[in-house]
The first five atom37 places (N, CA, C, CB, O) and aatype in JSON, in Angstrom:
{
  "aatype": [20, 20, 20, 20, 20, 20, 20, 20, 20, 20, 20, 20, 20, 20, 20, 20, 20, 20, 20, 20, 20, 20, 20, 20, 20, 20, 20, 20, 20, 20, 20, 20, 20, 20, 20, 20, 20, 20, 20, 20, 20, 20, 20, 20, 20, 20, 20, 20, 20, 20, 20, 20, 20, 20, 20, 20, 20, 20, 20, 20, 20, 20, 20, 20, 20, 20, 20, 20, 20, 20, 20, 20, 20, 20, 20, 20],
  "atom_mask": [
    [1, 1, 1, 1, 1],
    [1, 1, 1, 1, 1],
    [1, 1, 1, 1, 1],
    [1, 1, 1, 1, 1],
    [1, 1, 1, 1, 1],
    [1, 1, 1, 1, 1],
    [1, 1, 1, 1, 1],
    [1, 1, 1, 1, 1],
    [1, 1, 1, 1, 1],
    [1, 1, 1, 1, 1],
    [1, 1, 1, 1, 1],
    [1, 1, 1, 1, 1],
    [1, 1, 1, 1, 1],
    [1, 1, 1, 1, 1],
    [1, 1, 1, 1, 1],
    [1, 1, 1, 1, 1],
    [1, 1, 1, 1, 1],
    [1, 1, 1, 1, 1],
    [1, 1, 1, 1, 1],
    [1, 1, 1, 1, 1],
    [1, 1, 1, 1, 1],
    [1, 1, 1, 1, 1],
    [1, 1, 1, 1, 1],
    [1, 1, 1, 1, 1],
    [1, 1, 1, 1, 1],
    [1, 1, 1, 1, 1],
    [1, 1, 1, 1, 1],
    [1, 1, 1, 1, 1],
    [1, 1, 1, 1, 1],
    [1, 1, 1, 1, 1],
    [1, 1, 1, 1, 1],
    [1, 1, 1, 1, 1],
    [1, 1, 1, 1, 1],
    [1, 1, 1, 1, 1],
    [1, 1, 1, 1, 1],
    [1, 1, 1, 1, 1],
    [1, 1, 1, 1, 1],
    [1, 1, 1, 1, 1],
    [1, 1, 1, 1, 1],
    [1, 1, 1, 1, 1],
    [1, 1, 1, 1, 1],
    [1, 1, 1, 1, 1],
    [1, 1, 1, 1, 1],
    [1, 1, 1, 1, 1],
    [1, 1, 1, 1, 1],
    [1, 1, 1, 1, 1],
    [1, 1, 1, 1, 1],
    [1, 1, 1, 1, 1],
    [1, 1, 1, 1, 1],
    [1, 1, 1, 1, 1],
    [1, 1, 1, 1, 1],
    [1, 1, 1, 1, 1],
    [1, 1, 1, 1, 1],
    [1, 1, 1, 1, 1],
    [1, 1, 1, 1, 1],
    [1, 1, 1, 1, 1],
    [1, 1, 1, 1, 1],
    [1, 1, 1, 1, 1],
    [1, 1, 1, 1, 1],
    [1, 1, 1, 1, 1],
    [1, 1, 1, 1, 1],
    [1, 1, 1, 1, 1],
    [1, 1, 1, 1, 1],
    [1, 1, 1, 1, 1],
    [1, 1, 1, 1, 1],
    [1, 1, 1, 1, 1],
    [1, 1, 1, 1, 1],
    [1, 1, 1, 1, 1],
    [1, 1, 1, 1, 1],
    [1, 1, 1, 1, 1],
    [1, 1, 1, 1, 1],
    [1, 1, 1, 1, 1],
    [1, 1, 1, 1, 1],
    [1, 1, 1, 1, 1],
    [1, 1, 1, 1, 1],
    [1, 1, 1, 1, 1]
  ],
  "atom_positions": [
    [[31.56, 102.65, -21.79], [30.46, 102.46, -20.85], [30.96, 102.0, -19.48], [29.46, 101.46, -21.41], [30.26, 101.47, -18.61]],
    [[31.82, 102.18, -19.44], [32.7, 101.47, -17.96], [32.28, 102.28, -16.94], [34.55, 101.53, -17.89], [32.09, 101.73, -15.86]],
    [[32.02, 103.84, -17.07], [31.64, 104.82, -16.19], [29.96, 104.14, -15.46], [31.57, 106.46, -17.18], [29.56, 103.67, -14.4]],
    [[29.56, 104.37, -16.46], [28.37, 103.59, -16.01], [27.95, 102.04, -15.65], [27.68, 103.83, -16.84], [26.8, 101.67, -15.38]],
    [[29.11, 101.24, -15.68], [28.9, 99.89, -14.86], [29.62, 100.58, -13.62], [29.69, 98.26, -15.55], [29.3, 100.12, -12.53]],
    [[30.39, 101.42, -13.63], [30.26, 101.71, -12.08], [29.28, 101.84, -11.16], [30.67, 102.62, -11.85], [28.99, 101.26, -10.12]],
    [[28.65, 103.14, -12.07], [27.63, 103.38, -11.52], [26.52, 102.35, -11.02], [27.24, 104.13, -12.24], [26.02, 102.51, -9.91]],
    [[26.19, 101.41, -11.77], [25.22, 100.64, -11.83], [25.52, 99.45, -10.39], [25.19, 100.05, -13.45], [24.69, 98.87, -9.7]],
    [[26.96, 99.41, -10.32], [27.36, 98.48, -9.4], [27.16, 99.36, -7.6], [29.15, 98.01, -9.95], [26.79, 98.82, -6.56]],
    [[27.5, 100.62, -7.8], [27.31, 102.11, -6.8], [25.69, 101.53, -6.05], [27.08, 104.12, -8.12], [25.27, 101.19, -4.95]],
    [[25.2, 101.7, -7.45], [23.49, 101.58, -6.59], [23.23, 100.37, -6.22], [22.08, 101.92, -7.49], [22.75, 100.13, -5.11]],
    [[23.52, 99.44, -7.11], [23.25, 97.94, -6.31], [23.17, 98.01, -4.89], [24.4, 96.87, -6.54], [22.25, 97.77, -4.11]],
    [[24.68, 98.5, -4.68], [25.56, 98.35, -3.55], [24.21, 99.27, -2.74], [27.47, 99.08, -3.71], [23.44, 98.65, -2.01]],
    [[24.06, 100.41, -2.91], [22.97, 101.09, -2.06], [22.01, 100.66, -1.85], [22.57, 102.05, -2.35], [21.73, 100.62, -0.65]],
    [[20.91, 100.08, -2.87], [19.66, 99.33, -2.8], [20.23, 98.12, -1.47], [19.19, 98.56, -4.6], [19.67, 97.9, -0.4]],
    [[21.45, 97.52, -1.99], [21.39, 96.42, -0.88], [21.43, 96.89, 0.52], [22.54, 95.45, -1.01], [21.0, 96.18, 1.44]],
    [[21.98, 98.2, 0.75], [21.8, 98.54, 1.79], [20.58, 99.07, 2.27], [22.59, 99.13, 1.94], [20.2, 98.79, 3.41]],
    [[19.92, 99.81, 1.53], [18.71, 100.24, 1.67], [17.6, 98.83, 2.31], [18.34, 100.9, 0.13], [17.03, 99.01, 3.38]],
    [[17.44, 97.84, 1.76], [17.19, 97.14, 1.87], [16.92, 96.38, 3.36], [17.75, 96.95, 1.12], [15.9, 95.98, 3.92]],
    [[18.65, 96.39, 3.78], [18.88, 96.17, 5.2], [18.33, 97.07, 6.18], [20.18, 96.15, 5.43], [17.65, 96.64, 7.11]],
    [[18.59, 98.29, 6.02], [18.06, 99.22, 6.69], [16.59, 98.97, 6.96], [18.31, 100.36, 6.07], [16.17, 98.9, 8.11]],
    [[15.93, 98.86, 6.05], [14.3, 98.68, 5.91], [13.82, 97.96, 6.74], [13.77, 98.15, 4.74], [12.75, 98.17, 7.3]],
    [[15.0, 96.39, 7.04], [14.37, 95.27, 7.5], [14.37, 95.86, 8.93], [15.09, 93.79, 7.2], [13.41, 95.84, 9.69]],
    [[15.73, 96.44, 9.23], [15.83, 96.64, 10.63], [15.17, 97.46, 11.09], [16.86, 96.89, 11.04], [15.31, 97.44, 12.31]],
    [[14.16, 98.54, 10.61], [13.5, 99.48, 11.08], [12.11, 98.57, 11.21], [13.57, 100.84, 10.16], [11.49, 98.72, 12.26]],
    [[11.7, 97.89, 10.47], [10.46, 97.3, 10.45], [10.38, 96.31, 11.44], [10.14, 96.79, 9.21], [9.31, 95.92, 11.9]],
    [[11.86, 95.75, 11.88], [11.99, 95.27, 13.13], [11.57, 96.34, 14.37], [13.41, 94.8, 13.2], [10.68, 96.22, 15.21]],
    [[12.24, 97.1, 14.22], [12.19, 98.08, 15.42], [10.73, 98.27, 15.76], [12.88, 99.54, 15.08], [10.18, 98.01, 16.83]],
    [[10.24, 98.71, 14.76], [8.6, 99.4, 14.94], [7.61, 98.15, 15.09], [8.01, 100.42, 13.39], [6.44, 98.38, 15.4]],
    [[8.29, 96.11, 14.78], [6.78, 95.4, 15.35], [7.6, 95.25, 16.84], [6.05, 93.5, 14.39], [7.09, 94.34, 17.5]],
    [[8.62, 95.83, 17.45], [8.66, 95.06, 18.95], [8.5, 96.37, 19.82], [10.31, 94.08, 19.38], [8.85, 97.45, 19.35]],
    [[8.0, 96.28, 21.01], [7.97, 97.38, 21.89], [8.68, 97.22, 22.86], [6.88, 97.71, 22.31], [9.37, 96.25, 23.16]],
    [[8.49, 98.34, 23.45], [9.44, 97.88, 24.75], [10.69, 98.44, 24.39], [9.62, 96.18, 25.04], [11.13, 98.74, 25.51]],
    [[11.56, 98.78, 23.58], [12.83, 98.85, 23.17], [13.58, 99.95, 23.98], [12.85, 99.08, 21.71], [13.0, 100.82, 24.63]],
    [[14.9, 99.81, 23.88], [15.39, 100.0, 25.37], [16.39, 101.65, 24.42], [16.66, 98.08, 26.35], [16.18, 101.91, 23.24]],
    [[17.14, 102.29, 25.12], [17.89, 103.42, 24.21], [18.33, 103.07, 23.1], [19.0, 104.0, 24.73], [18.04, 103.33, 21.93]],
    [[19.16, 102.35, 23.68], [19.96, 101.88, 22.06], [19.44, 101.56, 21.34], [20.78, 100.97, 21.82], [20.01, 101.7, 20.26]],
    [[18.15, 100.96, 21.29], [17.32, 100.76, 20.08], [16.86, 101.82, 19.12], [16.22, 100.21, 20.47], [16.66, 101.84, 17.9]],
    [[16.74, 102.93, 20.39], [16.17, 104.17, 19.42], [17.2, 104.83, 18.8], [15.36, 105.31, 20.18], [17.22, 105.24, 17.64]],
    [[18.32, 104.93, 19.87], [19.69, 105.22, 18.93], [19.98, 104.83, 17.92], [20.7, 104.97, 19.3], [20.4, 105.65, 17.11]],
    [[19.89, 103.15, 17.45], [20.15, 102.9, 16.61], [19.33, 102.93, 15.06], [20.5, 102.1, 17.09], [19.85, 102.89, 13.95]],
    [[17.94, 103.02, 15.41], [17.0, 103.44, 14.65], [17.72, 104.92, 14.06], [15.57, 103.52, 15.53], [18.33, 105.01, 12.99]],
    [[17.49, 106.02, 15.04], [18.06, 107.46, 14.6], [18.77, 107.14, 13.96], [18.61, 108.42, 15.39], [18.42, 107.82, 13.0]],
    [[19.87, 106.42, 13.5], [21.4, 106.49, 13.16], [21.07, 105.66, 11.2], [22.7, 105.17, 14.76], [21.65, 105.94, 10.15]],
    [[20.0, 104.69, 11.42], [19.42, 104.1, 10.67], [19.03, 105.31, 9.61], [18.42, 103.31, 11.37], [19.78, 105.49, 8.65]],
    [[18.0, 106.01, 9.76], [17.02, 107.14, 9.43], [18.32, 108.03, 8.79], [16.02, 107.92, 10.97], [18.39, 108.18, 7.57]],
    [[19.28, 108.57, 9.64], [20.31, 109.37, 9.14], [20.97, 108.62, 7.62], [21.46, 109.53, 10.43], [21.25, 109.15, 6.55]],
    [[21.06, 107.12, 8.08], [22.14, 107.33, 6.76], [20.91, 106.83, 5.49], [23.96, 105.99, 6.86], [21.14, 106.59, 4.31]],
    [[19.92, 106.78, 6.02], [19.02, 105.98, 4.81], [18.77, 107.88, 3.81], [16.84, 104.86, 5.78], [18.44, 108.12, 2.65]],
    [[19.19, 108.96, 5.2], [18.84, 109.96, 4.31], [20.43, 110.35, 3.84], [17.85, 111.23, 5.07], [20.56, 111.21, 2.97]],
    [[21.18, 109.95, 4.2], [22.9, 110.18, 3.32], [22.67, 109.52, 1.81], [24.54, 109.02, 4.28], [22.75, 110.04, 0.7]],
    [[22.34, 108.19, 2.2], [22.02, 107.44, 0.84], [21.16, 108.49, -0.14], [21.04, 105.95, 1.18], [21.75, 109.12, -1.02]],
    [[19.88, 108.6, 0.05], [18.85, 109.57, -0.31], [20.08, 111.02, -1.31], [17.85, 110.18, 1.59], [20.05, 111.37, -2.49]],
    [[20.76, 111.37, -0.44], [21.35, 112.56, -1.25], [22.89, 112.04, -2.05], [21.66, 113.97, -0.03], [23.49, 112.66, -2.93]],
    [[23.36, 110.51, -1.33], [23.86, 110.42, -2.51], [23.38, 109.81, -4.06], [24.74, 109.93, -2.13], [24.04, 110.03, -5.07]],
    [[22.01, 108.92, -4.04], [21.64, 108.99, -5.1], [21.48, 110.13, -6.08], [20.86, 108.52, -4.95], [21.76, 110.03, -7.27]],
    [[21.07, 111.07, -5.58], [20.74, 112.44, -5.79], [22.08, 112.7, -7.09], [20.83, 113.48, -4.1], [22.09, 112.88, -8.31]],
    [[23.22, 112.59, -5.87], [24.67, 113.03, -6.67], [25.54, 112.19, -7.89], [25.73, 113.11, -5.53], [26.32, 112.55, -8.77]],
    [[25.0, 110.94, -7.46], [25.15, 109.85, -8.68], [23.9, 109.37, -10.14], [25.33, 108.48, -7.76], [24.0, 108.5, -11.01]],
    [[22.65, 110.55, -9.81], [21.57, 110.51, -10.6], [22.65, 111.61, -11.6], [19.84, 111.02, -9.84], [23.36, 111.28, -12.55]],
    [[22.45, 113.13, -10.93], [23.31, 114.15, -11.95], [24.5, 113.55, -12.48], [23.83, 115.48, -11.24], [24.65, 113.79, -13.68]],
    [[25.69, 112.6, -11.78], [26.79, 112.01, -12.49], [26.27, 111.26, -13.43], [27.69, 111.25, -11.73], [26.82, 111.44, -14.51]],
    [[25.3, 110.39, -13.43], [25.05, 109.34, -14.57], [24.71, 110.33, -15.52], [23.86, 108.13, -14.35], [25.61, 110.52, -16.34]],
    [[23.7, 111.02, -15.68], [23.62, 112.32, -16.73], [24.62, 112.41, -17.58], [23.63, 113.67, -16.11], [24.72, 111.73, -18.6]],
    [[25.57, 113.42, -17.08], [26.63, 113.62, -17.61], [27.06, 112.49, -18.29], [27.42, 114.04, -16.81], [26.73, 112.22, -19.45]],
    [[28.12, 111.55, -17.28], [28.71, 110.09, -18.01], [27.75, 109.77, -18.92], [28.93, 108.72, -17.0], [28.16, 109.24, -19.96]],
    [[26.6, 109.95, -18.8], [25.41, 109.54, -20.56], [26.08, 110.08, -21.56], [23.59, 110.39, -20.8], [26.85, 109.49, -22.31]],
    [[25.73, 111.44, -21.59], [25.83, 112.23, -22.11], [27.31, 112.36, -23.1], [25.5, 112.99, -21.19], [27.37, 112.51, -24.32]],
    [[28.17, 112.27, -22.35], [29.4, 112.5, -22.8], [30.0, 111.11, -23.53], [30.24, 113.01, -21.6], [31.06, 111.09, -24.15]],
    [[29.17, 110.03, -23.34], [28.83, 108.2, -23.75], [28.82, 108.86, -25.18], [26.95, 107.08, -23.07], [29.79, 108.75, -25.93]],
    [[27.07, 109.94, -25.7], [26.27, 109.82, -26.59], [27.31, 111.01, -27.76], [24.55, 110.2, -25.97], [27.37, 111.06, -28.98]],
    [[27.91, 111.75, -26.8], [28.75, 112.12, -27.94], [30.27, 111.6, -28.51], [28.88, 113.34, -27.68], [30.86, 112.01, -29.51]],
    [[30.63, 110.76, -27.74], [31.77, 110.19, -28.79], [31.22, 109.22, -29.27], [33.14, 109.73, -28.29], [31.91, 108.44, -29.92]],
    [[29.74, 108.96, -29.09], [29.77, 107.86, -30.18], [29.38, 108.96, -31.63], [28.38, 106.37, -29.79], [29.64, 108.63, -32.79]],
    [[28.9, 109.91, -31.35], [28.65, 110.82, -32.46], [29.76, 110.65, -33.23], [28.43, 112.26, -32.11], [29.61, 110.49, -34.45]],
    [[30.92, 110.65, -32.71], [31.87, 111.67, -33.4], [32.84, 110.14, -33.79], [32.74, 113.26, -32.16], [33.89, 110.22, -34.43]]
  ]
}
């Protein structure tokens, strides 16, 4: 099961970022006024919250597998 405490440690690690991201956007959107770089940094925000987004994606199908391949040596 080691494959999958990776995994499990993978998403932590993402949620915690996700997390951050969230705060800082919810910052962004109660202050006005915000100057470029704010929006830059928002954009840049949005981008990786959607990198994250497709790497869960790629570590949802890996956990599968690593299940999977768990459920048959314990078969055997």
């Amino acid at each position: 099961m080691e494959h999958l405490e990776v995994l499990r440690e993978k998403i932590a690690g993402l949620r915690s970022e996700i997390a951050q991201l969230q705060e800082l956007n919810e910052r962004y959107r109660r202050e006005r006024g915000q100057d470029a770089s704010a929006h830059v940094a928002h954009g840049q925000r949005q981008e990786r919250l959607l990198e994250i987004q497709q790497e869960l994606t790629l570590l949802a199908r890996l956990g599968g597998r690593v299940h999977s391949v768990e459920q048959m040596k314990e078969q055997h």
